[in-house]
Backbone as a chain_set.jsonl record, in Angstrom:
{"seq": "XXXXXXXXXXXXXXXXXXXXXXXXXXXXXXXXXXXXXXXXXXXXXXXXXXXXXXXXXXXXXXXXXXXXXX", "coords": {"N": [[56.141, -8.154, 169.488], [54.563, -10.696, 167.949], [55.658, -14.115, 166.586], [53.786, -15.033, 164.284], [52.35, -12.593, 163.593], [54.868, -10.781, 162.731], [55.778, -12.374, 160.55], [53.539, -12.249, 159.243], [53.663, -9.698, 158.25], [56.408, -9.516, 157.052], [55.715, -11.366, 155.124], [53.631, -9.727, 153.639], [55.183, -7.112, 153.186], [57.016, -8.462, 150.863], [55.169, -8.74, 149.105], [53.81, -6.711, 148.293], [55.999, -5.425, 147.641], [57.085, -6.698, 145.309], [54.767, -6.905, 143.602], [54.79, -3.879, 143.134], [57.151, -3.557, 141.97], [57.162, -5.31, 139.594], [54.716, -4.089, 138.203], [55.766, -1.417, 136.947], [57.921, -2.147, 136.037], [56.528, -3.85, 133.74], [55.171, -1.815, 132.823], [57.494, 0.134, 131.627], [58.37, -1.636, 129.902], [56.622, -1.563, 127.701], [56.254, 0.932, 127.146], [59.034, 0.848, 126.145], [58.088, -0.399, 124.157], [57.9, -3.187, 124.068], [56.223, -6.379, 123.127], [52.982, -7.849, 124.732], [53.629, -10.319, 125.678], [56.782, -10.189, 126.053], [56.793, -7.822, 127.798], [55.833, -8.956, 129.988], [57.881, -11.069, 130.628], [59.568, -9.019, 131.403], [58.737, -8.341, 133.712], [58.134, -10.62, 135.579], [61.123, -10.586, 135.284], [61.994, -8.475, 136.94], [60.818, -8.873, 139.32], [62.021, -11.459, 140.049], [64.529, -10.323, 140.526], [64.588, -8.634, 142.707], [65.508, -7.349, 145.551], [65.489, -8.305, 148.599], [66.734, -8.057, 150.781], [66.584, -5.075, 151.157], [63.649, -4.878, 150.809], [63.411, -6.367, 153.65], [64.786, -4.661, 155.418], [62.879, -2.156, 155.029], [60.997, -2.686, 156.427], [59.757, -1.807, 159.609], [61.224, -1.697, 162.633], [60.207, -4.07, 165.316], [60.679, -3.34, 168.439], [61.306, -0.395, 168.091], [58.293, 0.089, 167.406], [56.747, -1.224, 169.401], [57.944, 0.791, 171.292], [56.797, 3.123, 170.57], [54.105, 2.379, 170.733], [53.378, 2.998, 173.572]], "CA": [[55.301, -8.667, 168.426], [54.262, -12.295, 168.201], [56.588, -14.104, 165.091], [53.028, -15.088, 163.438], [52.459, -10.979, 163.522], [56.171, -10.987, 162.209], [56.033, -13.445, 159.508], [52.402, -11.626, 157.998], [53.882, -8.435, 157.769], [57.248, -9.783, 156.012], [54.951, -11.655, 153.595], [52.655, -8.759, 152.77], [55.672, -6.497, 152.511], [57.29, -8.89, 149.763], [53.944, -8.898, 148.137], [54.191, -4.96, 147.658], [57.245, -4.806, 146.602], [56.831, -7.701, 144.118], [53.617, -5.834, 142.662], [55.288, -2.451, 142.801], [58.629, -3.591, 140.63], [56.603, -6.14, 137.818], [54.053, -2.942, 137.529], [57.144, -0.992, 136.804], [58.84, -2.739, 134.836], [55.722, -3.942, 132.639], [54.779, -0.282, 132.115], [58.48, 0.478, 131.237], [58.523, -2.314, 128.466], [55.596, -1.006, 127.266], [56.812, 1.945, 126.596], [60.326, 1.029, 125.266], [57.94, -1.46, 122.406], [57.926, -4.412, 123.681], [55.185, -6.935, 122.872], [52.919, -8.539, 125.361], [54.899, -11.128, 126.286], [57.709, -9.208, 126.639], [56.613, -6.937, 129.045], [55.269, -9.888, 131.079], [59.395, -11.361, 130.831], [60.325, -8.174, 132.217], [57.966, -7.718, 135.108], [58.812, -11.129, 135.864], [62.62, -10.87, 135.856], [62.298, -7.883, 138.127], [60.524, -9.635, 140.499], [63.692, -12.319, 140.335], [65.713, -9.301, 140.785], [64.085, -8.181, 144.077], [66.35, -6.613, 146.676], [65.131, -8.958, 149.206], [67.921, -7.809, 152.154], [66.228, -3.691, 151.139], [62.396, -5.324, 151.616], [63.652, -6.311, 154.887], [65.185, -3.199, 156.009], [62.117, -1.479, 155.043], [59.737, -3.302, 158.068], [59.739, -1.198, 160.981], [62.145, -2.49, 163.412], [59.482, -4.222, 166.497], [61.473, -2.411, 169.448], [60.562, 0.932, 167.495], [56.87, 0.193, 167.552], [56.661, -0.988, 171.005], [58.069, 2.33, 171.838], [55.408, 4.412, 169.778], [52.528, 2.307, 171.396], [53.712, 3.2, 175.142]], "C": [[55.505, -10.175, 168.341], [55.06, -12.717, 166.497], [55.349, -14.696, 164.105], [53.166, -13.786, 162.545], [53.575, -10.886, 162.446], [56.258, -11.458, 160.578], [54.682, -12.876, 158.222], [53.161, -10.179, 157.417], [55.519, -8.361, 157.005], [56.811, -10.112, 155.06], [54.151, -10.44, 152.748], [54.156, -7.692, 152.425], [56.548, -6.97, 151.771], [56.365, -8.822, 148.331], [53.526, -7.545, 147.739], [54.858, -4.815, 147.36], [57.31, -6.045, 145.286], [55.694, -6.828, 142.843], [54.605, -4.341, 141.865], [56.337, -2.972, 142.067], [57.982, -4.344, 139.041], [55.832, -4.622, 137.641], [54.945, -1.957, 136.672], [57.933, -1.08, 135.832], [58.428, -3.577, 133.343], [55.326, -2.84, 132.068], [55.993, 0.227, 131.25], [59.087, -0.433, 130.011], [57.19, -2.066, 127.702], [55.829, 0.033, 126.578], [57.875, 1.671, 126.308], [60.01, -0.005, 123.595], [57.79, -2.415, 122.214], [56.424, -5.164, 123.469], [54.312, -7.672, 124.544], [53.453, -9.53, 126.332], [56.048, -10.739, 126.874], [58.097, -8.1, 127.655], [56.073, -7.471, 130.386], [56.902, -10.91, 131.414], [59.86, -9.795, 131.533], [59.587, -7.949, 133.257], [58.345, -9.243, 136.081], [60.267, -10.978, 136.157], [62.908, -9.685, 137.03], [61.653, -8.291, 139.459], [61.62, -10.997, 141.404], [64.728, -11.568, 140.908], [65.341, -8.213, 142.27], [65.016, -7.742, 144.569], [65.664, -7.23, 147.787], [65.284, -7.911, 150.18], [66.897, -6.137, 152.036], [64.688, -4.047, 151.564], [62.645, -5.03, 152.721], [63.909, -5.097, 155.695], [64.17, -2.415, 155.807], [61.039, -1.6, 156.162], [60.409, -2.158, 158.867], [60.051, -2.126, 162.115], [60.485, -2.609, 164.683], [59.403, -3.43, 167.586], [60.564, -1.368, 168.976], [58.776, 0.909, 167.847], [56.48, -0.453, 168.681], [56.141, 0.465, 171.727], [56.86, 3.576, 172.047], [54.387, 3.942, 170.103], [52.361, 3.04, 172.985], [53.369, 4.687, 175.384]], "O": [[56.554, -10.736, 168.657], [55.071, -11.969, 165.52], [55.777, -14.916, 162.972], [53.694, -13.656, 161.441], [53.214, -10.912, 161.27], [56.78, -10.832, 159.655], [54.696, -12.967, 156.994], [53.122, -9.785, 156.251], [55.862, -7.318, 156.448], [57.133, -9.564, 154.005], [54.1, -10.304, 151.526], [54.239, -7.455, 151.219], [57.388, -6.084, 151.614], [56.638, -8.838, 147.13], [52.83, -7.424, 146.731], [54.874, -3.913, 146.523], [57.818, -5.652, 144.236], [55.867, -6.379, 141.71], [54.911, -3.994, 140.724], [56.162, -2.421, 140.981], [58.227, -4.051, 137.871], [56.424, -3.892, 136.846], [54.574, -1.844, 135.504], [58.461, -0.307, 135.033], [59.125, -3.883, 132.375], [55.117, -2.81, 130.856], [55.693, 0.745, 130.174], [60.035, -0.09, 129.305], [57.039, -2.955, 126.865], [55.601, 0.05, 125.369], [58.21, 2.773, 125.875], [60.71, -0.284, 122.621], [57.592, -2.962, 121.129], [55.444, -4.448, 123.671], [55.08, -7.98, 125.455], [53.628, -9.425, 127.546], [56.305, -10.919, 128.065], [59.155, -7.674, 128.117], [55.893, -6.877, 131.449], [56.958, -11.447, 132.52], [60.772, -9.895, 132.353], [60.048, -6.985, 133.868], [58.8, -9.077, 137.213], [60.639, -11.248, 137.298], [63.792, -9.816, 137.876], [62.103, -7.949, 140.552], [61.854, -11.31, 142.571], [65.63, -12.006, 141.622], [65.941, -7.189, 142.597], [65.832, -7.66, 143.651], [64.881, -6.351, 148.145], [64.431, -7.072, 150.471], [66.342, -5.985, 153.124], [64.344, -3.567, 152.644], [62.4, -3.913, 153.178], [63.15, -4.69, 156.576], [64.352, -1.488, 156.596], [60.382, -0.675, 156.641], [61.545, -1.739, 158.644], [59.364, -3.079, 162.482], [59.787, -1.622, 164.916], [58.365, -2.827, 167.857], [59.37, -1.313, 169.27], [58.221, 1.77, 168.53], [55.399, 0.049, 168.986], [55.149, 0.985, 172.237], [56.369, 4.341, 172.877], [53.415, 4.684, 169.964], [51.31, 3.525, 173.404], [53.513, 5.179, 176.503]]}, "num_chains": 1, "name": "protein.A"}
């Protein structure tokens, strides 16, 4: 895989897991009461609170998909 290739499919899968944890964690202050705002501070701070290094590990190693085109 070419490191353009590489570099889109690290960005888009930060940009799903960014979505998927603020959704998450705005629905879940939502339901514990909080106000507007407040549920827009917590969808934010879980987006701060990412698991970067677990993103990563989630890509499909290159090698691997080589393999599975062959």
């Amino acid at each position: 895989m070419n490191q353009r290739k590489a570099q889109y499919r690290l960005a888009e899968a930060v940009r799903n897991a960014c979505g998927k944890v603020a959704q998450e964690a705005y629905e879940n202050a939502g339901i514990s009461g909080l106000c507007e705002e407040g549920r827009w501070e917590c969808a934010l701070d879980a987006i701060r609170a990412l698991d970067l290094e677990a993103v990563i590990n989630a890509i499909p190693d290159d090698s691997q998909e080589n393999k599975d085109a062959k």
